[in-house]
C-alpha positions as CSV (number, residue, x, y, z in Angstrom):
1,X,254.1,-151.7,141.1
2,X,253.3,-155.2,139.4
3,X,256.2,-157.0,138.1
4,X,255.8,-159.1,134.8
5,X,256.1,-162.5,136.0
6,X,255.6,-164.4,132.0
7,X,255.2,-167.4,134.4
8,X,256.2,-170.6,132.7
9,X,252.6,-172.0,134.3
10,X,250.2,-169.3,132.8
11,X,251.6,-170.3,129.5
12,X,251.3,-174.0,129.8
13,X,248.0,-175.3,127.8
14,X,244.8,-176.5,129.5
15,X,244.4,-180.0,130.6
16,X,242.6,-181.8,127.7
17,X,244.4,-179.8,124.9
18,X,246.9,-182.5,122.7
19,X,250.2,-182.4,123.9
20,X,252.2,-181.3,121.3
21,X,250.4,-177.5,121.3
22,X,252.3,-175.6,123.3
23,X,251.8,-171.7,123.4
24,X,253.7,-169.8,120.7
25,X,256.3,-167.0,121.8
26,X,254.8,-163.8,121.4
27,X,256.1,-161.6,118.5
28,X,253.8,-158.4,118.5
29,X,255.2,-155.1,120.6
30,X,257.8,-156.9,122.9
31,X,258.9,-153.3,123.3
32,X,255.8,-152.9,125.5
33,X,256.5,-155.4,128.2
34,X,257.9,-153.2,131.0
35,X,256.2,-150.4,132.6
36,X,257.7,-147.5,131.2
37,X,255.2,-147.5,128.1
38,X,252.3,-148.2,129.6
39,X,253.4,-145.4,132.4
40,X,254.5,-143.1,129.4
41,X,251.5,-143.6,127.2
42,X,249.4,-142.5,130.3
43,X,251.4,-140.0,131.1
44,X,251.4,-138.6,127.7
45,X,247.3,-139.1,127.5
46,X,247.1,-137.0,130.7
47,X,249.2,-134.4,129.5
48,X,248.1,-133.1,126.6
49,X,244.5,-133.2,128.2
50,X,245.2,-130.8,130.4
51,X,246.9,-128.6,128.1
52,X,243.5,-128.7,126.0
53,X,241.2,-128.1,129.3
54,X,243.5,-125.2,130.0
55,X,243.9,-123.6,126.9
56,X,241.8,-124.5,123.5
57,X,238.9,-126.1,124.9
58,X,235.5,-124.1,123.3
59,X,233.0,-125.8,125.7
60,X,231.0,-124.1,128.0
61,X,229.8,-126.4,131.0
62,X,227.0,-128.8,130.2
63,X,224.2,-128.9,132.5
64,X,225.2,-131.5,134.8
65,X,229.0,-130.1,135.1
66,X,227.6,-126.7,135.7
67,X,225.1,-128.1,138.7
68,X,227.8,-130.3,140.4
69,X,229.6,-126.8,140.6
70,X,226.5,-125.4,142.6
71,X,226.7,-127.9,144.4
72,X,230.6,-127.5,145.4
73,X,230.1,-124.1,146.4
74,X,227.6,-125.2,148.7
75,X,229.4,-128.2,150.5
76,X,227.2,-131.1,152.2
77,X,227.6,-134.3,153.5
78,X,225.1,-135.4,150.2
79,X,222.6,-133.8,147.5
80,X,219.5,-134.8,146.5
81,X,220.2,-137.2,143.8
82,X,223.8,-138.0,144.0
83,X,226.5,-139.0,146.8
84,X,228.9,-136.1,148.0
85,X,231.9,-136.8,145.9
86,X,231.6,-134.7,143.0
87,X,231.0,-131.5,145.0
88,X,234.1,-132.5,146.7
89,X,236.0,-133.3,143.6
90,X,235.2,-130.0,142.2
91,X,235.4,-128.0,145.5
92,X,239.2,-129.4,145.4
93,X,240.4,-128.9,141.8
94,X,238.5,-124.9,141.6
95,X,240.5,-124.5,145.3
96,X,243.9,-126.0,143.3
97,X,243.6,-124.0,140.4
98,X,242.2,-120.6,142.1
99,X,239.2,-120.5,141.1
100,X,240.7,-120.7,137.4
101,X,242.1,-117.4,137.6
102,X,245.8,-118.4,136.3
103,X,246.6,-116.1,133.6
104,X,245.6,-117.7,130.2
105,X,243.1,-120.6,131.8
106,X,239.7,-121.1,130.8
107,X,237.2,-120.7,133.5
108,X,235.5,-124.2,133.2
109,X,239.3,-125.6,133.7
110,X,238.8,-125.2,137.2
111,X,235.7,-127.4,137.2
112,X,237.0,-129.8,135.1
113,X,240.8,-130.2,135.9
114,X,240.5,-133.5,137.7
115,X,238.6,-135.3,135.0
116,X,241.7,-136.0,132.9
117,X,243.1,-137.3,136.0
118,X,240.7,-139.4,137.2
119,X,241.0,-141.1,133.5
120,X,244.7,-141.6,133.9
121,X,243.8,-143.4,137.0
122,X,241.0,-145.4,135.4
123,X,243.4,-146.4,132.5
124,X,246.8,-146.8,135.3
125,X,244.2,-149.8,137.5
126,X,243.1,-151.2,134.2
127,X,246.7,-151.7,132.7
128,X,247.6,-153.2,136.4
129,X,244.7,-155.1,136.6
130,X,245.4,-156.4,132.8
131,X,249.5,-157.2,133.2
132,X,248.3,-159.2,136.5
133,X,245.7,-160.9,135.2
134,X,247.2,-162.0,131.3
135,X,250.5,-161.9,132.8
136,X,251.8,-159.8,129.8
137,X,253.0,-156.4,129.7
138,X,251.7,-156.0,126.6
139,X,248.4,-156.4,127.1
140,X,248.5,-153.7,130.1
141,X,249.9,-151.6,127.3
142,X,246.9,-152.5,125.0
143,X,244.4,-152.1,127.7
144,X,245.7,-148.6,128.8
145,X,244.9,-147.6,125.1
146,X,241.6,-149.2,124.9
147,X,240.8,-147.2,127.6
148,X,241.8,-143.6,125.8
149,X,240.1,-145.0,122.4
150,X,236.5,-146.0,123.6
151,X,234.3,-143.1,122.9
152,X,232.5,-143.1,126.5
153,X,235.6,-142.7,128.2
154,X,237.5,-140.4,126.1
155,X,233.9,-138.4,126.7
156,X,234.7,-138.8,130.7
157,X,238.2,-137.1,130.8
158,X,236.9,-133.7,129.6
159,X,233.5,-133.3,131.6
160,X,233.7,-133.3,135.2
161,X,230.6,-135.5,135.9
162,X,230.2,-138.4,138.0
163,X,230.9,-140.9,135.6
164,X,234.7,-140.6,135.7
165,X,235.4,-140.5,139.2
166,X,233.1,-143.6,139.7
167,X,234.4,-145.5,137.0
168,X,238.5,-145.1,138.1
169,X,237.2,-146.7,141.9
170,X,235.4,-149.1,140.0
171,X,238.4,-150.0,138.3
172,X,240.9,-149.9,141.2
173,X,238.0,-152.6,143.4
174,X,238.3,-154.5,140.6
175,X,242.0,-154.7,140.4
176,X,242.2,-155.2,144.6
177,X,239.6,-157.8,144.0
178,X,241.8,-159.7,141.7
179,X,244.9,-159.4,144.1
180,X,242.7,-160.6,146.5
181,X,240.8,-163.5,145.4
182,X,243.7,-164.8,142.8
183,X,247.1,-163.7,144.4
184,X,245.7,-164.6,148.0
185,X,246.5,-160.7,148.9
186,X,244.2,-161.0,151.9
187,X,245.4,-156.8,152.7
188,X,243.8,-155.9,149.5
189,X,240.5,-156.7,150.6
190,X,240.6,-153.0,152.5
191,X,241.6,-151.5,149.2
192,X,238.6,-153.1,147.6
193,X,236.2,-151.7,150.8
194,X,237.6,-148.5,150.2
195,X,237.4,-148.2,146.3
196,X,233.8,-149.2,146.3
197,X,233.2,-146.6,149.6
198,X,234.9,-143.9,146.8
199,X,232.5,-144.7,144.4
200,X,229.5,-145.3,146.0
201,X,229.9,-141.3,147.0
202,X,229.9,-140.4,143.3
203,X,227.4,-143.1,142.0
204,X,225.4,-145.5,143.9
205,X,225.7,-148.0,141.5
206,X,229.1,-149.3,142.9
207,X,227.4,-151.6,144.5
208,X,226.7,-153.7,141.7
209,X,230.3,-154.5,141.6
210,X,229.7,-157.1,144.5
211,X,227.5,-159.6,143.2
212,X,230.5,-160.1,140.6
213,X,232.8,-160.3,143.0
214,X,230.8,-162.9,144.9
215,X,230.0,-164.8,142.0
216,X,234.0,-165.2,141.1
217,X,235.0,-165.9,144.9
218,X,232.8,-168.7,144.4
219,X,233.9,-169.8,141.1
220,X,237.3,-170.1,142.7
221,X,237.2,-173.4,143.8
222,X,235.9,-174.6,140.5
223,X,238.5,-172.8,138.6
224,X,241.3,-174.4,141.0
225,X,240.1,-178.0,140.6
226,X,240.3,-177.1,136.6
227,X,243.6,-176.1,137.1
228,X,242.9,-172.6,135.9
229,X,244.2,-170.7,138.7
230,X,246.6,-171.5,141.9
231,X,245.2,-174.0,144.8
232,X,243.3,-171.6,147.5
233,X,240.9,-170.6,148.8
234,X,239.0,-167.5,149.5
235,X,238.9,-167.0,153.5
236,X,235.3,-165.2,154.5
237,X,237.3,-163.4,157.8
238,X,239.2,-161.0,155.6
239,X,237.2,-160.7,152.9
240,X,234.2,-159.4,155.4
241,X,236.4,-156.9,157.4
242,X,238.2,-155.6,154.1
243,X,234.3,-155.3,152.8
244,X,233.4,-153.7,155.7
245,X,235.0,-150.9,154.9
246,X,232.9,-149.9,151.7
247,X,230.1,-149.0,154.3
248,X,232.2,-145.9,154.5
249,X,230.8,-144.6,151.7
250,X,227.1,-145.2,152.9
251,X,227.7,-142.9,156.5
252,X,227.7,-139.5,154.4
253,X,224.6,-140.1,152.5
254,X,222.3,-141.9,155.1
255,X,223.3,-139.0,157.5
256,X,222.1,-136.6,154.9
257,X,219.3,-138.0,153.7
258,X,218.1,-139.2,157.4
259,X,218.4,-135.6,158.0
260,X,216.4,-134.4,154.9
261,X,213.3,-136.9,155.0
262,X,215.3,-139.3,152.7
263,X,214.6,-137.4,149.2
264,X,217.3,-139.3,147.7
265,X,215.4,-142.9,147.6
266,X,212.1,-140.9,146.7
267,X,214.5,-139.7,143.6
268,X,215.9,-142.8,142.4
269,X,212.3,-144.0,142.7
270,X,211.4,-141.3,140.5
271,X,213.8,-141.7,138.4
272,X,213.0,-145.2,137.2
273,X,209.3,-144.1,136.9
274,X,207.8,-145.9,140.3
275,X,204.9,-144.9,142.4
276,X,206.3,-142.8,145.2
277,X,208.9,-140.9,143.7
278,X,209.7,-137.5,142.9
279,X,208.0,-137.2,140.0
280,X,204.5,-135.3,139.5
281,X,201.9,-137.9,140.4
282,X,199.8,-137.0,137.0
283,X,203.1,-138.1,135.4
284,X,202.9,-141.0,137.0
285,X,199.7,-141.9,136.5
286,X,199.9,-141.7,132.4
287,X,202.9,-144.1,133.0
288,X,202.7,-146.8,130.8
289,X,204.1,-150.2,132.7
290,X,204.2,-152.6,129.5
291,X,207.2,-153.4,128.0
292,X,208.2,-152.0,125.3
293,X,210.5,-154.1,123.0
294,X,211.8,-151.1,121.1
295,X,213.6,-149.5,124.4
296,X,215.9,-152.6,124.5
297,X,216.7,-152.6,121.1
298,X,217.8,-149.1,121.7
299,X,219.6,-149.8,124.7
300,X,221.9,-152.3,122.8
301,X,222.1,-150.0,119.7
302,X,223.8,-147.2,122.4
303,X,226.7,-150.1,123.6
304,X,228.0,-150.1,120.2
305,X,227.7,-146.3,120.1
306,X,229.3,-145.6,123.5
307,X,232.3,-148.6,123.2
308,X,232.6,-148.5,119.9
309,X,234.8,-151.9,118.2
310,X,236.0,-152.4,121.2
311,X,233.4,-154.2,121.8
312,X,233.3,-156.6,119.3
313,X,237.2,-157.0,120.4
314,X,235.8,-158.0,123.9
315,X,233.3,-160.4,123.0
316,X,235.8,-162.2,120.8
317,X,238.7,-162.2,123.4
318,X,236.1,-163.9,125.6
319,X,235.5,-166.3,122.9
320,X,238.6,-167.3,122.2
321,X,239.7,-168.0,125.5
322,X,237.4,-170.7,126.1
323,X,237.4,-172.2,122.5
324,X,241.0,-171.2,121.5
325,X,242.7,-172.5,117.8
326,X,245.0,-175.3,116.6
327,X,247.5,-172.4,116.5
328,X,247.1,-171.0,119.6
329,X,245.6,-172.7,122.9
330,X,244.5,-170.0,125.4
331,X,246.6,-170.5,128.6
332,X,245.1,-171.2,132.1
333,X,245.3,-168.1,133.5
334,X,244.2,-166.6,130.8
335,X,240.7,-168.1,131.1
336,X,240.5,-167.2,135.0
337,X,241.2,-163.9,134.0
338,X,238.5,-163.5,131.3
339,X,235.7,-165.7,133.8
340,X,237.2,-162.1,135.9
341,X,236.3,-159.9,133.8
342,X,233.1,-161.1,132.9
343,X,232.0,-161.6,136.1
344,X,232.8,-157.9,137.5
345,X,231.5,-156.3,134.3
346,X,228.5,-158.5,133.8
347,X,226.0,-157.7,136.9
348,X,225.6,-153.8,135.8
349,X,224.8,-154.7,131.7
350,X,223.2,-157.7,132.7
351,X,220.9,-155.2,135.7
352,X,219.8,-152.4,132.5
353,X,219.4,-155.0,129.9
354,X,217.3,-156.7,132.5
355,X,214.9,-153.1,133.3
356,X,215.4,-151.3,129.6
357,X,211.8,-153.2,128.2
358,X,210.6,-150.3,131.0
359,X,212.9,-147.6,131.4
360,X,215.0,-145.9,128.6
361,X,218.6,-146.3,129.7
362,X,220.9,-143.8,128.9
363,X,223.9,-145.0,127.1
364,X,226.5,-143.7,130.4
365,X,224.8,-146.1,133.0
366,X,226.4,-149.0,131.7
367,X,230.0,-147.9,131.6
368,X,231.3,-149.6,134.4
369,X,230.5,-152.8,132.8
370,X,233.2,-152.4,130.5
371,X,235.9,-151.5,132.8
372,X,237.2,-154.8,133.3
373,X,236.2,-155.8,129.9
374,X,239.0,-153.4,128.2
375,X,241.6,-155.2,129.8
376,X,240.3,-158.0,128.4
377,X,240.2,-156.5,124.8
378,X,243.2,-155.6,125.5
379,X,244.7,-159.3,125.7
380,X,242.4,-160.1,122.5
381,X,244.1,-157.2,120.7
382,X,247.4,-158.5,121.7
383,X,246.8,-162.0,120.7
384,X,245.0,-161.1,117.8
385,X,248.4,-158.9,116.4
386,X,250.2,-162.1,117.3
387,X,248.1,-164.4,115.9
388,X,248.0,-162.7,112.4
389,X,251.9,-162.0,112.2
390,X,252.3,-165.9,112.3
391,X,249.8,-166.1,109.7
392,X,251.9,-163.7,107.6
393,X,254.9,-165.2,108.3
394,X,253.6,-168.7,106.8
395,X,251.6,-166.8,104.3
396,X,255.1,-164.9,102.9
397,X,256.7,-168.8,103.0
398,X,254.4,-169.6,99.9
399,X,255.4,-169.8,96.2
400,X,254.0,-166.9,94.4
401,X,251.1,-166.0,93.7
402,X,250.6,-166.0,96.8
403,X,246.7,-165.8,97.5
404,X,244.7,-162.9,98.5
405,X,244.1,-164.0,102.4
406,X,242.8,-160.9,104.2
407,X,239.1,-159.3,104.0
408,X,240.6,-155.3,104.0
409,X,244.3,-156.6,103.1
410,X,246.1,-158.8,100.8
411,X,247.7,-160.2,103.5
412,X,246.2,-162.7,106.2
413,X,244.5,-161.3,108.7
414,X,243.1,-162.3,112.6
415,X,239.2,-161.4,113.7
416,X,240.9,-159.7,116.7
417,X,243.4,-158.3,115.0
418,X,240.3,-156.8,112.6
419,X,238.4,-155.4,115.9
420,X,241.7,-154.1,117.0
421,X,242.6,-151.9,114.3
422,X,239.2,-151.0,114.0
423,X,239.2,-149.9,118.0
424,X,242.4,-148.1,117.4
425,X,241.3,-145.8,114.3
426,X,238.0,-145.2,115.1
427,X,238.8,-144.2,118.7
428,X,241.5,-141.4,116.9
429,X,239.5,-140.0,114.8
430,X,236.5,-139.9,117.4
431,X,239.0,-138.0,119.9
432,X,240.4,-136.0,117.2
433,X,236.9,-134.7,115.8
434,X,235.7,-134.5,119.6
435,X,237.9,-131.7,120.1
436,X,236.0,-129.8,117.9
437,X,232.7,-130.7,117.8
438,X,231.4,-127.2,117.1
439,X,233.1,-126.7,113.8
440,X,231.6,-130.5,112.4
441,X,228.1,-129.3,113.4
442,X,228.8,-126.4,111.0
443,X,228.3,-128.7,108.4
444,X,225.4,-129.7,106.4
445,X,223.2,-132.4,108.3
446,X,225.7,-132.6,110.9
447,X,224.2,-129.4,112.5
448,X,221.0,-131.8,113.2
449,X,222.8,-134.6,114.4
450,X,225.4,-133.5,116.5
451,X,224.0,-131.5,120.0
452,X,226.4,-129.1,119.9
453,X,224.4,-126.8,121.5
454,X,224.8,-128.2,125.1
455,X,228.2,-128.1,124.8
456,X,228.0,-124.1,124.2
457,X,224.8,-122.3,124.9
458,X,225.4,-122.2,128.4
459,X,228.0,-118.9,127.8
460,X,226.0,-117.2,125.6
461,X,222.9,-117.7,126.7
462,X,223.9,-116.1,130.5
463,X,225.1,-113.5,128.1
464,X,221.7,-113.1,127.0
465,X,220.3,-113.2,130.3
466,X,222.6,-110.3,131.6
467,X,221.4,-107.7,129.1
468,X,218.2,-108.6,130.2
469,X,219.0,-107.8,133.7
470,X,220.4,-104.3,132.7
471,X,217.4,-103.4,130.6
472,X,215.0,-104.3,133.6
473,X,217.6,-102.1,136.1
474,X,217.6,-99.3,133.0
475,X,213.6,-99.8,133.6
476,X,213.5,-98.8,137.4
477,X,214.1,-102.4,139.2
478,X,215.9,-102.6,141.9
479,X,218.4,-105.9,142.5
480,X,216.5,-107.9,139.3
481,X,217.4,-112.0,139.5
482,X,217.6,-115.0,137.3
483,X,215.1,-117.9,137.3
484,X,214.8,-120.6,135.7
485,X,212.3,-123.6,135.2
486,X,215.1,-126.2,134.8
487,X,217.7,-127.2,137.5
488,X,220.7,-127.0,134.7
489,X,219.9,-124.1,133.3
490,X,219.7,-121.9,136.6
491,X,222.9,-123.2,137.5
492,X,225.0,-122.6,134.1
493,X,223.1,-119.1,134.8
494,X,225.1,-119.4,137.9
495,X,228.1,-120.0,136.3
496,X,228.5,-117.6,133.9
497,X,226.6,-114.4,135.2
498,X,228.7,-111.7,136.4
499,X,229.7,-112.3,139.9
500,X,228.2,-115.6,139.7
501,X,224.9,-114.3,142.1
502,X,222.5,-116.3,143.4
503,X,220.0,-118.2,140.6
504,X,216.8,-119.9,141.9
505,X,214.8,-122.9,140.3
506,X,211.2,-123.2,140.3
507,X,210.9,-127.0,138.7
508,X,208.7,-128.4,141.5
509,X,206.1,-125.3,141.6
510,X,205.5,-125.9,137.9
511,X,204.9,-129.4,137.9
512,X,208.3,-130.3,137.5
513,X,210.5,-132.6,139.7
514,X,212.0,-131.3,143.1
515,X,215.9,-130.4,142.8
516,X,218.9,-129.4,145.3
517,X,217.5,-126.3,144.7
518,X,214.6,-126.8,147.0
519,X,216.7,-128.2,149.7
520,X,219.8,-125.8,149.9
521,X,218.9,-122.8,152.3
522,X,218.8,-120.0,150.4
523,X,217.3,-121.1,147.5
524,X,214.3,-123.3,148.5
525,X,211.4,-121.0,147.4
526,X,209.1,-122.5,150.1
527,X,211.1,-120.6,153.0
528,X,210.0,-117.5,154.4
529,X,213.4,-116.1,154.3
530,X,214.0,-116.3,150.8
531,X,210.3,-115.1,149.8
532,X,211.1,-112.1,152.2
533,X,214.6,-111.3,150.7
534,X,212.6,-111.7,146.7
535,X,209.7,-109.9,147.9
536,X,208.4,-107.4,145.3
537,X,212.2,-108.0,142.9
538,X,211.7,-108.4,139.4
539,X,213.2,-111.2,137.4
540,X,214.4,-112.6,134.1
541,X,212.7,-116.1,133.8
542,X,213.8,-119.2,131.5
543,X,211.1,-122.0,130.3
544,X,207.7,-122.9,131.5
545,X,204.6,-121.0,130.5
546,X,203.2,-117.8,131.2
547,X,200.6,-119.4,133.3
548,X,202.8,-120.8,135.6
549,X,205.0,-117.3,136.3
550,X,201.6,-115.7,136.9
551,X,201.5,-117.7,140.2
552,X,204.2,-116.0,141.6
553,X,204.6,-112.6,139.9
554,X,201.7,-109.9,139.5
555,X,202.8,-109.1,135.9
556,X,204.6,-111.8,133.1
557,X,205.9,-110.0,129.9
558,X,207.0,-112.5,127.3
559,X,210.0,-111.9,125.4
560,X,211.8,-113.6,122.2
561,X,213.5,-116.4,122.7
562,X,216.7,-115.7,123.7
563,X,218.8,-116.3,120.7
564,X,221.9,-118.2,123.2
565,X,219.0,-121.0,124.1
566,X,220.0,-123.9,121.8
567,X,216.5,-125.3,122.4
568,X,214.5,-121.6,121.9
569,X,212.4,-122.1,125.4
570,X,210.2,-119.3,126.5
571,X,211.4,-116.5,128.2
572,X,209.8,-113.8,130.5
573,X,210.3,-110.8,132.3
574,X,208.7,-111.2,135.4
575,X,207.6,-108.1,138.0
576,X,207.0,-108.2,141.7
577,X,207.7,-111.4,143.4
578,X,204.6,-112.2,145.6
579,X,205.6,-115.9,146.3
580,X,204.4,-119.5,144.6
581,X,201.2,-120.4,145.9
582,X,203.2,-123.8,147.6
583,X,204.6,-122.9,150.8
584,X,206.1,-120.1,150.1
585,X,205.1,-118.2,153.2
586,X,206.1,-121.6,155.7
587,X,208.7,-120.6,158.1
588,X,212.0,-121.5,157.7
589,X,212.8,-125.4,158.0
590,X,215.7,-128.0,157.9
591,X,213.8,-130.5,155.7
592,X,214.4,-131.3,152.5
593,X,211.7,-131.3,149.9
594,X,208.0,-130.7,151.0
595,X,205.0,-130.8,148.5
596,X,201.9,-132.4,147.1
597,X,203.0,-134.1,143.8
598,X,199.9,-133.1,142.4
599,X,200.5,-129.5,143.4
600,X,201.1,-126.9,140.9
């Protein structure tokens, strides 16, 4: 565990800065200097978000969480859009709990149980990385709460999605490539290969994390000669074979995918709207390729949604770093350690600013950016609460009247000091009312805005489905199953159907995109086993038209919508399976997906 070393040189002020301004003793939370806070706040953080997985949480599993768990009870090497390393998360943490079947837990806990830990590691490598790199316990303190107060990450600890497993590796390269490159730690070079190996397998996107770590290597030397960090140098031998090691990550999903005629590149392809991907070509076709201005207006609107004040508190710890105050000069290893920051965040904001004029980025894909960045905010919180209790201090030496000094207060106040508090109340009341959601969308206008829905129809809409299924068996049909036109849907059908059976997805034979559904085994509708073991069942169907169901059943009866669909899609009951008109009838193959894109 890092040591606080308040070096007498990190406090010293940069070359250039008069002489008589030395740095200030600090005055705000000295109780916060050793570990045992930061360890207890995490600790305390972890705790009670467990307790609320296991026992109050009203949340049925999203979409995403619900296929992830598909996937783990079908374990690969890699799936068709992501690396292996949710599966395996959730494969472990439903073997850990039993399947959730502890008296008094919640079923989803089992899916979810690791998420709260893989925050407490996210916030754990942050405060380490922060105390290292400020050389203040305090700010590791700080930077452990910024990371339980911005919104995206509080989000991250109660859904068991990629997100938070990538961004807690992400967060533990970044700290190994500090030690390396600063502390001359040549050994943590293998801890950085390995990190970025873990998160490659739950996001590929973990890659961006080495251009930043390039780009500060090489800023080394500059930052020596400005006396900014210790003489060194970066030697390319360790660095390389430590690297190395993040190819690790790579092996399970290019054996997949070499195995399943690479569907993953053809996904990400489709995903960002290119020629050649996985989406229908007719899609593709109507794709409009001009800019549009408007996307990356929104895609800066959604950092201030998903960060919150903290980043305002980041941008103006950056700031003052570099310009510092007559009260106040920043301290040399302070700046290296914001240049840090910036440069290990800055390559993935910087990559979807750089595409949003085309594609409309989704506020999660940026989160890594800001991993690094909290424990900058939290030095800029830090100094800010320092800065503004020596303001105070002078401000209660004046004659009265004293002077109203302070925008929100009376008192003097500090601009980080400002973003601080902000950070600090908003993020409570954001993780308080997140608990709850479903009773704030209760309320009037709130029930539009808040998309509560995805966050419970998943339950009561397999409810819905089930009756269905025992009025078709109370109708003559023998074995009846669940389809669905979306891939998230058929697995929260998956989910929460009794016995959890076998749901299929029919998304790429109704002009949709191809999903793991078409390449796991026994549910890939194109293989002559699975058409012989549906052959002549009826079903319960969810979305797409009548038109489409037609294709593969001889008789489509609509129904109501089925009141626990939050978005009201059609629904059908469909009789005798005879097969899509796509391949259903092929013999059974190893690839992975297999059709025309203008197909059906």
């Amino acid at each position: 565990m890092p040591t606080d070393r308040a070096s007498a040189r990190a406090n010293e002020p940069i070359a250039g800065d008069p002489p008589a301004l030395t740095k200030p003793p600090p005055s705000f939370a000295l109780w916060a200097r050793p570990w045992g806070p930061t360890l207890a706040l995490i600790g305390a953080v972890l705790a009670a978000r467990l307790i609320f997985l296991a026992c109050f949480s009203p949340y049925a599993l999203v979409e995403d969480e619900a296929h992830y768990w598909e996937w783990a009870r079908n374990l690969d090497w890699s799936y068709y859009s992501k690396g292996p390393g949710v599966a395996w998360t959730i494969a472990a943490g439903w073997a850990l709990t039993g399947e959730a079947r502890f008296v008094g837990l919640e079923p989803e806990f089992g899916v979810r149980v690791l998420a709260p830990v893989f925050a407490a590691m996210l916030s754990l490598c942050v405060a380490a990385l922060a105390r290292d790199a400020f050389d203040d316990g305090r700010v590791a303190f700080a930077a452990a709460a910024v990371t339980c107060l911005v919104p995206v990450f509080q989000v991250l600890a109660f859904l068991m999605t990629i997100d938070g497993p990538f961004a807690a590796f992400w967060a533990l390269a970044a700290l190994a490539a500090w030690k390396a490159i600063v502390r001359g730690g040549e050994g943590w070079w293998a801890v950085f290969g390995l990190a970025v190996a873990g998160s490659f397998l739950f996001k590929y996107t973990a890659l961006l994390i080495v251009p930043g770590v390039i780009a500060f290597a090489l800023l080394r030397a500059r930052l020596s000669r400005a006396g900014l960090v210790e003489p060194g140098r970066v030697r390319p031998a360790p660095m390389l074979a430590g690297s190395a090691l993040m190819l690790l990550g790579l092996v399970p999903v290019l054996v997949w995918n070499a195995q399943n005629e690479w569907v993953t590149v053809r996904h990400l392809m489709g995903h960002l709207g290119l020629p050649g991907g996985d989406r229908p070509s007719a899609e593709i076709a109507q794709r409009s390729y001009a800019p549009n201005p408007l996307f990356t207006l929104e895609f800066l609107a959604l950092q201030l949604a998903i960060v919150g004040p903290a980043l305002v508190l980041m941008i103006y710890g950056y700031r003052r770093t570099w310009r510092g105050s007559p009260h106040q000069p920043a301290a040399r290893g302070e700046r290296a350690a914001a240049v840090f920051c910036l440069c290990i965040g800055a390559p993935v904001i910087l990559f979807y600013l750089a595409i949003s004029p085309w594609v409309r980025v989704e506020g999660n894909w940026t989160l890594a950016g800001y991993v690094s960045l909290a424990a900058l905010a939290g030095w800029a919180a830090v100094d800010g609460m320092d800065v503004r209790r020596r303001r105070v201090r002078d401000w209660r030496a004046l004659p009265d009247p004293r002077p109203r000094a302070g925008i929100f207060r009376r008192t003097p106040e500090a601009h980080r000091q400002v973003a601080w508090h902000a950070t600090l109340w908003i993020g409570l009341v954001v993780g308080l009312l997140m608990l709850r959601v479903d009773l704030l969308a209760r309320l009037p206008v709130l029930d539009r805005l808040i998309p509560v829905g995805r966050l419970e129809s998943g339950e009561r809409l397999s409810a819905d489905v089930a009756q269905r299924l025992d009025e078709l068996r109370e109708r003559g049909s023998e074995a009846p199953f669940a389809i669905a036109q979306h891939y998230g849907r058929a697995s929260q059908l998956a989910f929460y159907l009794p016995g959890r059976p076998v749901v299929y997805c029919a998304s790429s034979h109704m002009a949709g995109r191809d999903t793991q559904y078409d390449v796991f085994p026994h549910t890939d509708l194109r293989r002559a086993s699975v058409f012989e073991r549906l052959r002549g069942r009826d079903a319960v169907a969810l979305g797409g038209t009548g038109e489409q169901w037609a294709t593969a059943f001889e008789r489509v009866e609509a129904i109501d919508p089925l009141p626990g669909d939050h978005k009201q899609r059609e629904a059908f009951l469909l009789f005798n399976y005879r097969g899509f008109p796509t391949g259903a009838h092929e013999p059974p193959h190893a690839g992975g997906t297999r059709r025309d894109r203008g197909g059906s």
